[in-house]
N, C-alpha and C positions, 0 to 999 in steps of 0.2 A: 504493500500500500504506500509505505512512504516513497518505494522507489518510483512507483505512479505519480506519484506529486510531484517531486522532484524533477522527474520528464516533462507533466504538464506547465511547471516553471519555468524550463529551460524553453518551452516550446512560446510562451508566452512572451519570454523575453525576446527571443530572436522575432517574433512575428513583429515589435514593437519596436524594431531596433531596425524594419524593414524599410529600402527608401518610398516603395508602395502607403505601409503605414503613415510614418513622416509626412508624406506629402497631405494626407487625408486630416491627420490631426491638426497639421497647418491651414489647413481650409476650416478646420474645425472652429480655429481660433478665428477666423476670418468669422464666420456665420454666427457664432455667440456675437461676437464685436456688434454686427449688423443686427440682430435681436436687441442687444440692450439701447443699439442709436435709434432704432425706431420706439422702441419704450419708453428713452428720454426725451424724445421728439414728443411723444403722446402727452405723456406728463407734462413738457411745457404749454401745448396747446388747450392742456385744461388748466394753467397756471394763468394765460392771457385771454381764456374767453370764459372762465367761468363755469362752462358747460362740462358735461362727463360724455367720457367716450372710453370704451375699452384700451385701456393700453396696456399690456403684458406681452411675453414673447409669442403669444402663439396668436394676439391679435396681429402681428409681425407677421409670421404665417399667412395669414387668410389673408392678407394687402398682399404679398408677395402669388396668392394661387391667384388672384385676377388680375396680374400683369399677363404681358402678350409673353406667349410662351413660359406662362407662369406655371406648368407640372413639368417641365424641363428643370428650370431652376431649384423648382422646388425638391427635384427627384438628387440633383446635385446635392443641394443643400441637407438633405435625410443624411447622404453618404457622409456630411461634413459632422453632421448634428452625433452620429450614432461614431462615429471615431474620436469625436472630444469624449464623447460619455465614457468610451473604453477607456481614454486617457484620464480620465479623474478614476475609474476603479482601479487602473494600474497605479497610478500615483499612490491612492488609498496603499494597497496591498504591497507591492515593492519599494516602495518610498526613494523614486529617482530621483527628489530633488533635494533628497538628506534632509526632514524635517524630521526625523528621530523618535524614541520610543517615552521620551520623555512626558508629562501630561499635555504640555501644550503641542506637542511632534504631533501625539495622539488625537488631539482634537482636530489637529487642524489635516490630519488625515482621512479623519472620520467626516470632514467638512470635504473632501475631495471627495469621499464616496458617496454624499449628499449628491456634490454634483454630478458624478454619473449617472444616479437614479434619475433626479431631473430630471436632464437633457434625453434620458431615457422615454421618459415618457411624454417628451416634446417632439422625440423622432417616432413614438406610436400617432401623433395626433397631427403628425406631417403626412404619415404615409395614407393615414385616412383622407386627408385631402388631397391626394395624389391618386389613392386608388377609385371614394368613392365621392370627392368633393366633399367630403362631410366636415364639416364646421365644429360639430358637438354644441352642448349649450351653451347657452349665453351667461348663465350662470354663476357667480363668482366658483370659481374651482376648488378653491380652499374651503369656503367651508362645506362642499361635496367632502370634501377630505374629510372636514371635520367630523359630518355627521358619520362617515363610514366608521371613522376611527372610533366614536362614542359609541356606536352598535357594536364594537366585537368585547368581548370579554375585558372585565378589566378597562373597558376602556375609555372613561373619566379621569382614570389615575395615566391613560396613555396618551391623553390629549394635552393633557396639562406638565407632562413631561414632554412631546413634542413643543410645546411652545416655551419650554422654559431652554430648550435647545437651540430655538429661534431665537430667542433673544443673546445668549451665550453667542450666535453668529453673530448678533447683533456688535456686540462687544468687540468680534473678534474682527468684524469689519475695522475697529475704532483702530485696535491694537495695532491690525495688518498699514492701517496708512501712517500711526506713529514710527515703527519700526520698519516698516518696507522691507519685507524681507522678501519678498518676489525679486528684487536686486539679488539675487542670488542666484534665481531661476534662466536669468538673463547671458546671453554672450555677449556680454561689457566688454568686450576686447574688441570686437565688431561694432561698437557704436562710438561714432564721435560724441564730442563733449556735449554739447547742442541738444544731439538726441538722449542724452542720459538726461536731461536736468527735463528736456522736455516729459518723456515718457515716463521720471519721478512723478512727476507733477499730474499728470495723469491718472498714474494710480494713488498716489494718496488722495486726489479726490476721489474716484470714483469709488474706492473703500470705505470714506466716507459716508457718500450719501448711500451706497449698499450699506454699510454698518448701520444708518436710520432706517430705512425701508425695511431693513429683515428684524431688527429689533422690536417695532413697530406691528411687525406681521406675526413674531412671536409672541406677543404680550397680548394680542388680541385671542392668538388661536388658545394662551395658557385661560382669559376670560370666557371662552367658548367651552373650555372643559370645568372650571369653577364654579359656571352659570348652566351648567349643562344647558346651552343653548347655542348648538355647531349657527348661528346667525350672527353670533357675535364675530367669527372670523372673518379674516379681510385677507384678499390675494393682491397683485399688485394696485389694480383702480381704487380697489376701497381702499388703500394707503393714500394713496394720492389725493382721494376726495378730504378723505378724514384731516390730513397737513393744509386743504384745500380752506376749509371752516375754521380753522386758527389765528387767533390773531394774527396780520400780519404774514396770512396761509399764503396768498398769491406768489407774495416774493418767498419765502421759503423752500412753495413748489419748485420756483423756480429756481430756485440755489439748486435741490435735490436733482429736479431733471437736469442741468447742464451735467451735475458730478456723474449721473448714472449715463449722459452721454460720452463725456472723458472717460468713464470704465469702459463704452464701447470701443473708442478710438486703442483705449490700453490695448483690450484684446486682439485688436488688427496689426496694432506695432508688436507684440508677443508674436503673431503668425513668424512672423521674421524674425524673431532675436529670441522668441524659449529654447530652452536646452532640453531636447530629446534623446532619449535612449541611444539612437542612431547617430547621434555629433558627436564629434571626437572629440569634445571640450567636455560631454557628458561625461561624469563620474561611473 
């Protein structure tokens, strides 16, 4: 058995280490980038009119299936979507970019395998637009989540641990843009000075305004399991409205959505400059 494991490791690693791979995960980073610019794009257009409109990654999606030759790109973009995902459970599980076993290694591991899951089930509700145009509901998604989470066993005590997890990203948002430690992830040897100070700048905003947004999303889903009432959760537009009715909500929105569009540009300048399995500068 262990030597079965061992195989499927070795076998996982060289698949990951492929220039095939590589090139897929690099795209991968391209299409999250372009998910979170059209997110912040959303979010600012409900910061200057007032009004609400779905903005989350997968309403990104459905504007992308009615472009001309929109199940082409979008078929593109699946392949991009489902090779980032594999690359946040490899990150999780082999820890290529040396974040360690320590408690914080640990979390911010366990935050990698979040993101695989994600992006996982962004590349199910891509293919469904691709195979049968289906949109799914209108729905806030979260608290779908939430009510499924409070129907299985135990699970009041699961929701309210799910949101006290979101907020703990919340946090870890804050932490990742005080200490930028994605400068690590980077081939800084390949980038002029220019582009480092730029693409700092980048990501500690865009950790930022992710550290409010997931913080926010958590504190609500933990009130959805206290209130046993999955209505009290909010996915990304109920963030956005909620910051929206704030004193002072308009410009704040808009602080938020530019950071979470500087997270998208981060991700498109990462396509280029992360350190993958397969780069000789990788560890």
């Amino acid at each position: 058995m262990a030597f079965q494991v061992q195989r499927a490791n070795q076998g996982a690693r060289r698949a990951a280490a492929s220039p095939i791979y590589e090139f897929a995960a690099r795209a991968g980073y391209v299409a999250r980038g372009i998910l979170y610019g059209y997110m912040g794009y959303a979010a600012l257009q409900i910061a200057q009119t007032g009004g609400s409109r779905r903005a989350d990654q997968k309403a990104s999606l459905i504007v992308v299936a009615g472009l001309p030759l929109g199940k082409f790109i979008l078929i593109a973009g699946l392949v991009a979507i489902l090779a980032y995902s594999t690359w946040g459970f490899f990150r999780a599980i082999y820890d290529p970019l040396h974040r360690g076993k320590d408690p914080q290694g640990i979390v911010t591991r366990l935050g990698f395998a979040w993101s695989g899951l994600s992006y996982l089930i962004l590349a199910f509700f891509a293919f469904g637009l691709v195979t049968h145009g289906n949109t799914g509901s209108q729905a806030d998604g979260m608290q779908q989540l939430a009510a499924k989470l409070m129907s299985a066993p135990a699970g009041i005590l699961l929701t309210e641990i799910a949101g006290l997890i979101g907020i703990a990203a919340g946090v870890g948002g804050f932490v990742e843009a005080y200490r930028a430690p994605f400068k690590k992830d980077q081939k800084r040897h390949e980038m002029s000075e220019r582009e480092k100070k730029v693409t700092d700048f980048l990501g500690r905003a865009g950790f930022v305004a992710r550290g409010i947004v997931f913080g926010l999303m958590g504190w609500f889903i933990f009130l959805a399991g206290r209130q046993h009432n999955p209505g009290k959760a909010s996915g990304f537009t109920g963030i956005f409205t909620f910051i929206l009715v704030q004193p002072f909500g308009r410009l704040l929105l808009a602080l938020v959505a530019l950071g979470i569009i500087a997270l998208g540009l981060h991700s498109v300048v990462l396509a280029r400059y992360i350190r993958l399995p397969g780069d000789s500068s990788a560890a």
